[in-house]
N, C-alpha and C positions, 0 to 999 in steps of 0.2 A: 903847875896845873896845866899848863901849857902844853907839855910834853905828853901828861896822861890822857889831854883831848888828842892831841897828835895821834895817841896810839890806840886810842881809843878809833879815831876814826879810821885809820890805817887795818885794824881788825877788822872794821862792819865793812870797807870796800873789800877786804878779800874776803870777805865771805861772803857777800852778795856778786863778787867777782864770781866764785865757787857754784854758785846757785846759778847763774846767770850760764857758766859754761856746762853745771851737769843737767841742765833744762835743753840746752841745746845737743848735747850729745844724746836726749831720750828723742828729742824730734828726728836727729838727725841719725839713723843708721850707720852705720862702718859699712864698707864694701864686704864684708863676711856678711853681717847680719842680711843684708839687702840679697844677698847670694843663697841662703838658706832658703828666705821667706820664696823667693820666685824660684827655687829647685822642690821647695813644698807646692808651690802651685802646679810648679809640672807633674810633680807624682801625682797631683790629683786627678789632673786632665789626661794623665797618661793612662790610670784606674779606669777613667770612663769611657777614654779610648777601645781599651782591652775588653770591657763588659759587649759594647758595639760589637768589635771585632768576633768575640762569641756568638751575639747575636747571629751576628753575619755567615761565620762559621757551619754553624748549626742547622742555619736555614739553607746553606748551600749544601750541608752534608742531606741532609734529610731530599734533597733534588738527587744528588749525585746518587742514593741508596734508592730510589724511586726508577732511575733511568738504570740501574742496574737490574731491578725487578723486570723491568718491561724488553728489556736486550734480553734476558734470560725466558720472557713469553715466546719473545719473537724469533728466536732462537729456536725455540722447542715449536713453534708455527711453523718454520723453514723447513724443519725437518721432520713434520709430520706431512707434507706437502711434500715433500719430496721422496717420500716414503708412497706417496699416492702414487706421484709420476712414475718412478719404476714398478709400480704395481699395474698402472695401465699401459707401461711400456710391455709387460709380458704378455699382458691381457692380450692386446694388439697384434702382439707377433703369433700369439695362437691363435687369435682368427684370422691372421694372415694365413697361418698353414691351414687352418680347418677349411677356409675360403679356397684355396689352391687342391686342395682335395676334393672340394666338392666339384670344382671346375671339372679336374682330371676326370671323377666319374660322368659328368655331366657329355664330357668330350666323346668319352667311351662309351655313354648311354647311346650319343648320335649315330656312332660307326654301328654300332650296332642295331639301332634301328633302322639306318641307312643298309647296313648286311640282309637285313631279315627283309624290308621289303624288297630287296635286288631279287632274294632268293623267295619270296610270293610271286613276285613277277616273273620267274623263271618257271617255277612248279605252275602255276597258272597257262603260260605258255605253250609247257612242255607236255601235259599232259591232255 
């Protein structure tokens, strides 16, 4: 009987031995397991990263498409403006010539009436 407590107890330590180490192997991880769970938490942090990043993205695209509308205003201002300037650059240069004409006659109106009274004062004289 002796032998059968023997083996008797010999059975319930290794099987309490058994429990005792697969209790410990559920607390305790494997470097795989522990390598999984924090490569899952980084996909997850990395998902939430990327949604930001969208964010980000979108709100910058939506500026960059904003400052192209107004470079394409300002653009079309430039050169409606500058479409004036050569327009009042011709204007200019014709009343340059119109003003230099009107001079010329102005010059010519004086000899002239410079001539006509020489030759009053001459007929006046002479007669």
């Amino acid at each position: 009987m002796k032998a059968e407590l023997l083996v008797r107890r010999g059975v319930l330590a290794m099987a309490f031995a058994g429990l005792l180490a697969a209790g410990a192997y559920a607390l305790d991880p494997t470097p795989q397991q522990q390598d999984i769970k924090s490569d899952k938490k980084e996909i997850r942090q990395d998902k939430k990263d990327l949604a930001k990043d969208r964010g980000y993205r979108s709100g910058g695209q939506r500026d960059i498409n904003k400052d192209k509308r107004d470079l394409s205003k300002d653009r079309a201002d430039r050169n409606a403006d500058q479409r004036d300037v050569n327009h009042d650059k011709k204007d200019l240069a014709k009343d340059r010539k119109d003003r230099n004409k009107d001079q010329k006659d102005i010059n010519k109106d004086k000899r002239d009436l410079h001539k006509d009274r020489k030759d009053l004062r001459k007929d006046r004289k002479g007669h």
